[in-house]
C-alpha positions as CSV (number, residue, x, y, z in Angstrom):
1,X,99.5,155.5,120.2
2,X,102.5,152.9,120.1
3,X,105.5,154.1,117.3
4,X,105.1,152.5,114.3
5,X,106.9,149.4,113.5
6,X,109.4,149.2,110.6
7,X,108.7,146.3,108.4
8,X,112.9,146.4,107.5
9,X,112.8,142.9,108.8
10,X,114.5,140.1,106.2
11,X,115.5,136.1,106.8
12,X,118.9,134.6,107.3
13,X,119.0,130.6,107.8
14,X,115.5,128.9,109.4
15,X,115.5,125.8,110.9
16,X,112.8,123.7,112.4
17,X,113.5,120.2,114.1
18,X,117.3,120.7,113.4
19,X,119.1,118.0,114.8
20,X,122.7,117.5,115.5
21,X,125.2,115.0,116.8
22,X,127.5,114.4,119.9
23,X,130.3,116.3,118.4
24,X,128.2,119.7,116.9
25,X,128.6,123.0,119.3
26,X,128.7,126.5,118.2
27,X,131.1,129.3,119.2
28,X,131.0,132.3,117.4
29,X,132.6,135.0,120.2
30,X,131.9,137.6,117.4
31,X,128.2,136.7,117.1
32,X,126.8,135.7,113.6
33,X,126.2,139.4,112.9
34,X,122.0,139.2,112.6
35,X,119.6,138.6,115.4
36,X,119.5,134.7,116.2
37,X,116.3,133.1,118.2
38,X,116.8,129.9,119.3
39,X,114.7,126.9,120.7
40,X,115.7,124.4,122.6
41,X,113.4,121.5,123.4
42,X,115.9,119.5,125.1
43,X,118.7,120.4,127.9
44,X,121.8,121.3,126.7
45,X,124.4,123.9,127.5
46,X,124.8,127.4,127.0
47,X,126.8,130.5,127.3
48,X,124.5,133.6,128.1
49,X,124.8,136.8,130.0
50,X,124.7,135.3,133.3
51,X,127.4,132.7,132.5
52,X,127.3,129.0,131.4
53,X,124.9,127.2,132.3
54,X,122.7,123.7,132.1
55,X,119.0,124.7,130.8
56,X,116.1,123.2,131.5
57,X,114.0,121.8,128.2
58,X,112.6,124.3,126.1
59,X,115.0,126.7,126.9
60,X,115.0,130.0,124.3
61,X,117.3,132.9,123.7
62,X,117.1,135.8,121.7
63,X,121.1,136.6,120.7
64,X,121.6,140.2,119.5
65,X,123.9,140.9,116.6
66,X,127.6,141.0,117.7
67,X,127.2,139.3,120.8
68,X,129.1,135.7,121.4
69,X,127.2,132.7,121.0
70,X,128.4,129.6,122.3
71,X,125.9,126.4,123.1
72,X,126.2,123.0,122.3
73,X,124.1,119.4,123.4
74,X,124.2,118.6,126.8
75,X,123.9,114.5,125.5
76,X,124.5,112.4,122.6
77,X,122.3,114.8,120.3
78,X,121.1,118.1,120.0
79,X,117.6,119.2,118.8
80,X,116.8,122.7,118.0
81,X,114.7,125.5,116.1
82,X,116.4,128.7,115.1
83,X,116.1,131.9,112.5
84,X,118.2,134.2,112.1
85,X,116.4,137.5,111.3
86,X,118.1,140.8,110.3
87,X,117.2,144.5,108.9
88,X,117.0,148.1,111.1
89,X,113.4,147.2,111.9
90,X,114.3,144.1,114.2
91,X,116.1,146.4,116.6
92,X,113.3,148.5,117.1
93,X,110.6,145.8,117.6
94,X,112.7,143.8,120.0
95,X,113.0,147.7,121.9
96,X,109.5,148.7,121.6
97,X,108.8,144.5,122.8
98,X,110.9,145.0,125.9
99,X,112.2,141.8,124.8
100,X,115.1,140.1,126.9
101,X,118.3,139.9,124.9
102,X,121.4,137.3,125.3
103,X,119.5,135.5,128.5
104,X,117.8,132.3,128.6
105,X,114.1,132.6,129.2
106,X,111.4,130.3,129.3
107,X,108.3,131.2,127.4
108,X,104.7,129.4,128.3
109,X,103.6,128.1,126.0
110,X,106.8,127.9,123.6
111,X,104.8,125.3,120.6
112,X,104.4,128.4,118.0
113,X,107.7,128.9,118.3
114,X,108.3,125.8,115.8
115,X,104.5,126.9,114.1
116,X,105.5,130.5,113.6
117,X,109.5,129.4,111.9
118,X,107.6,127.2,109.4
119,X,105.1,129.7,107.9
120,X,108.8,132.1,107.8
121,X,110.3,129.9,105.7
122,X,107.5,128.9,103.2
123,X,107.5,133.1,102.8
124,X,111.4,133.0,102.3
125,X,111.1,130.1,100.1
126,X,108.6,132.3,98.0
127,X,109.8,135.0,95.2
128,X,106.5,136.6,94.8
129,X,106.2,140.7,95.7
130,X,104.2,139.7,98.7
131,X,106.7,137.5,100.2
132,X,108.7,139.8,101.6
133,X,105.6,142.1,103.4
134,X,104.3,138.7,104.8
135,X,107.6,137.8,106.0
136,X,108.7,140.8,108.0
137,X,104.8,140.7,109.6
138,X,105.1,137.0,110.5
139,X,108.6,137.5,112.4
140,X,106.7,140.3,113.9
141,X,103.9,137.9,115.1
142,X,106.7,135.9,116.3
143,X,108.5,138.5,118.5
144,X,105.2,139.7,119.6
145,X,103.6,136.4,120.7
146,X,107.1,135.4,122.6
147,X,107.0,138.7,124.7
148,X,102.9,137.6,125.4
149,X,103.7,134.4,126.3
150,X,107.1,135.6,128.6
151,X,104.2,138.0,130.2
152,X,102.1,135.1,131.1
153,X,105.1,133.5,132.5
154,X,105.9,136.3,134.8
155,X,102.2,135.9,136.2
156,X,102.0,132.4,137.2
157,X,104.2,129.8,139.7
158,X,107.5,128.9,138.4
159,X,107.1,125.4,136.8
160,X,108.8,123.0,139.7
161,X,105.4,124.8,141.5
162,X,103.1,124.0,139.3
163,X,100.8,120.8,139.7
164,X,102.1,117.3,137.7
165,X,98.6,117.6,136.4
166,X,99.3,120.9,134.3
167,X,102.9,119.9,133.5
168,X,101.8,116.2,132.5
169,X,99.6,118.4,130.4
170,X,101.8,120.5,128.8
171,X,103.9,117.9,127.3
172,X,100.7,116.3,126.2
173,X,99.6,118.9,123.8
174,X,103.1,119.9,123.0
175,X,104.0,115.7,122.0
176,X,100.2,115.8,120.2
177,X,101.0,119.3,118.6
178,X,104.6,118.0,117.0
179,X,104.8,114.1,117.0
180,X,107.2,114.3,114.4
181,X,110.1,114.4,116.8
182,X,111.8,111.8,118.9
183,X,110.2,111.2,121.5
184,X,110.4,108.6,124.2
185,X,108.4,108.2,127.8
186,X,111.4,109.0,129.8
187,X,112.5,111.9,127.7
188,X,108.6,113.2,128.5
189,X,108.8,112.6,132.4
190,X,112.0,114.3,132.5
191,X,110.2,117.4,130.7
192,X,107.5,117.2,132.8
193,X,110.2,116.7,136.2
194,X,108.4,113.6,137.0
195,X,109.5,109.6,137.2
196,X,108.5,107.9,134.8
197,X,106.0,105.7,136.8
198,X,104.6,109.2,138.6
199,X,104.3,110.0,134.2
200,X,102.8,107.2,133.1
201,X,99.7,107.2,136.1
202,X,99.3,111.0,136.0
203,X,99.1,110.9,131.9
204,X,96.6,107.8,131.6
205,X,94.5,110.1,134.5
206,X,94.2,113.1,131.9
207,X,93.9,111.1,128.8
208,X,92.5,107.2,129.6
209,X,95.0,106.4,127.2
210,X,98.8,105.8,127.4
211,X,101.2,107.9,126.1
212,X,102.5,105.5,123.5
213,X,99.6,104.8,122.2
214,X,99.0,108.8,122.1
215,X,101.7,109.7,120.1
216,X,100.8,106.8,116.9
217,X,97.4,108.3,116.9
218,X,99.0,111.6,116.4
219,X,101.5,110.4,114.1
220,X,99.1,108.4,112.0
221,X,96.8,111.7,112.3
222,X,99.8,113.8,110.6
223,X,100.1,111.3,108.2
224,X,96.7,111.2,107.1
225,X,96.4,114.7,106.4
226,X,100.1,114.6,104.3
227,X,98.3,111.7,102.6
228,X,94.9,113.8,101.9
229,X,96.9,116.7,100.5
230,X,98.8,114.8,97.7
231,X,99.8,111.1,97.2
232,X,103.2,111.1,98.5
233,X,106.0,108.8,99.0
234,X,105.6,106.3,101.9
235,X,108.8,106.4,102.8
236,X,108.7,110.3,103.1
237,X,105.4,110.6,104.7
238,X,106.5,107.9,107.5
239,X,109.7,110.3,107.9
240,X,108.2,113.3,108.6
241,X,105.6,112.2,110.9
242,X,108.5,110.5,113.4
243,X,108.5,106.7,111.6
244,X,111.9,105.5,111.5
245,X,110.6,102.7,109.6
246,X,109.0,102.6,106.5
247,X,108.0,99.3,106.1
248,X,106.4,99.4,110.4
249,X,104.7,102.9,109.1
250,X,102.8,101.1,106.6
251,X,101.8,97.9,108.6
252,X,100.5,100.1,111.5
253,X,98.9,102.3,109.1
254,X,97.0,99.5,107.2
255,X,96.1,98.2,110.5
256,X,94.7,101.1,112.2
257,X,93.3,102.5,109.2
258,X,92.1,100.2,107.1
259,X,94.3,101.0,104.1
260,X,97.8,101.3,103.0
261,X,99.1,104.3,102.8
262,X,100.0,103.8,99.1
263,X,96.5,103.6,98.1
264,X,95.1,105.8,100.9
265,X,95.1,108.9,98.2
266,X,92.8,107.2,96.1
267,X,90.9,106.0,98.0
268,X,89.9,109.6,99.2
269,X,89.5,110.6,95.6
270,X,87.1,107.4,95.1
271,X,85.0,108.4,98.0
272,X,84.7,112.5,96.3
């Protein structure tokens, strides 16, 4: 029977789809003093056991308390997810996980990740008694699913092996699964270590569609259920669901939809 598992697990700082400019880096040669996971979606460079070096994207490290951390972009921007996670009982899982510390590793599939961070910090946000309990087990979910998924790694062809079909893939559902972020078709055929002609034939292949027209379905998709929940503000909704634009959110929406976004609420609560 495995040990049991210490539930002295609490939150620091979470951040999902933190984004920073040209000039942010961190270098903290004392550590931050709790254990730090980090997600990088995008290249950028890093300081790790081994040395420094250029990652490839989504690029994770699991920083132990008291050792340095320095990383910064390796462009004009930096995109990230982080938490920083602390109490006796995260030593113990990270032990009993056989999870590598201060080294860049390379989960498959790395989306829950971002998933996992944002049901943390609706717990942290919370001041109920049950918070905390649900808390400590969802960072346990977290370290848990991150050794699986480094597991499954381990078993399969490193990714320059695998076929452009499965990586073409993989940035499919990932793009599908978070179309909030910035994405554009050359930042995806890098991801997927293809030209962007190579991307755009392999992609229509898998989906019959383009991968433009992809990522509005999934961004007007995200912003019909944040319309369905509550009636929001436009300009918020067409935020959070990667709309830089308010004003081209709502024409695209009316469009492809059939009504503004404004109205789409009530219309719902029409149809009920």
């Amino acid at each position: 029977m495995p040990p049991a598992l210490s539930l002295d697990i609490t939150a620091g700082p979470i951040g999902v789809n933190a984004r920073h400019g040209a000039e942010f880096r961190i270098d903290r040669p004392q550590g931050s003093g709790d254990w730090l996971l980090l997600h990088f979606p995008l290249p950028m460079r890093l300081r790790d056991c081994r040395g420094e070096q250029l990652t490839r994207p989504d690029a994770c490290i699991l920083f132990a308390p008291g050792h340095p951390q320095h990383f910064r972009g390796n462009a004009d921007r930096m995109l990230n997810h982080y938490s920083h996670l602390r109490g006796s009982g995260m030593a113990a899982l990270v032990a009993q996980l056989d999870l590598p510390v201060n080294q860049v590793v390379y989960p498959r599939p790395v989306e829950f990740i971002a998933e996992h961070l944002r049901g943390m910090s609706r717990e942290r946000m919370r001041d109920d008694p049950e918070a905390g309990i649900l808390f400590a087990a969802l960072a346990v979910r977290l370290m848990a699913t991150l050794a699986r998924c480094l597991a499954r790694g381990n078993e399969v062809t490193t990714p320059r092996l695998r076929s452009a079909q499965e990586r073409v893939g993989d940035v499919r559902a990932r793009m599908r699964s978070e179309p909030c972020l910035v994405w554009s078709i050359a930042g995806m055929a890098r991801i997927a270590g293809l030209s962007v002609s190579r991307f755009r034939a392999v992609y229509r292949d898998l989906s019959g569609a383009s991968p433009q027209e992809e990522l509005i379905t999934a961004r007007l998709e995200r912003a019909r259920t944040l319309l369905t929940d509550s009636p929001s503000l436009v300009s918020e909704v067409a935020q959070a669901c990667g709309f830089s634009d308010p004003h081209y959110f709502s024409r695209l929406f009316s469009k492809r939809i059939g009504v503004a976004p404004s109205a789409y609420y009530r219309s719902l609560l029409k149809k009920s």
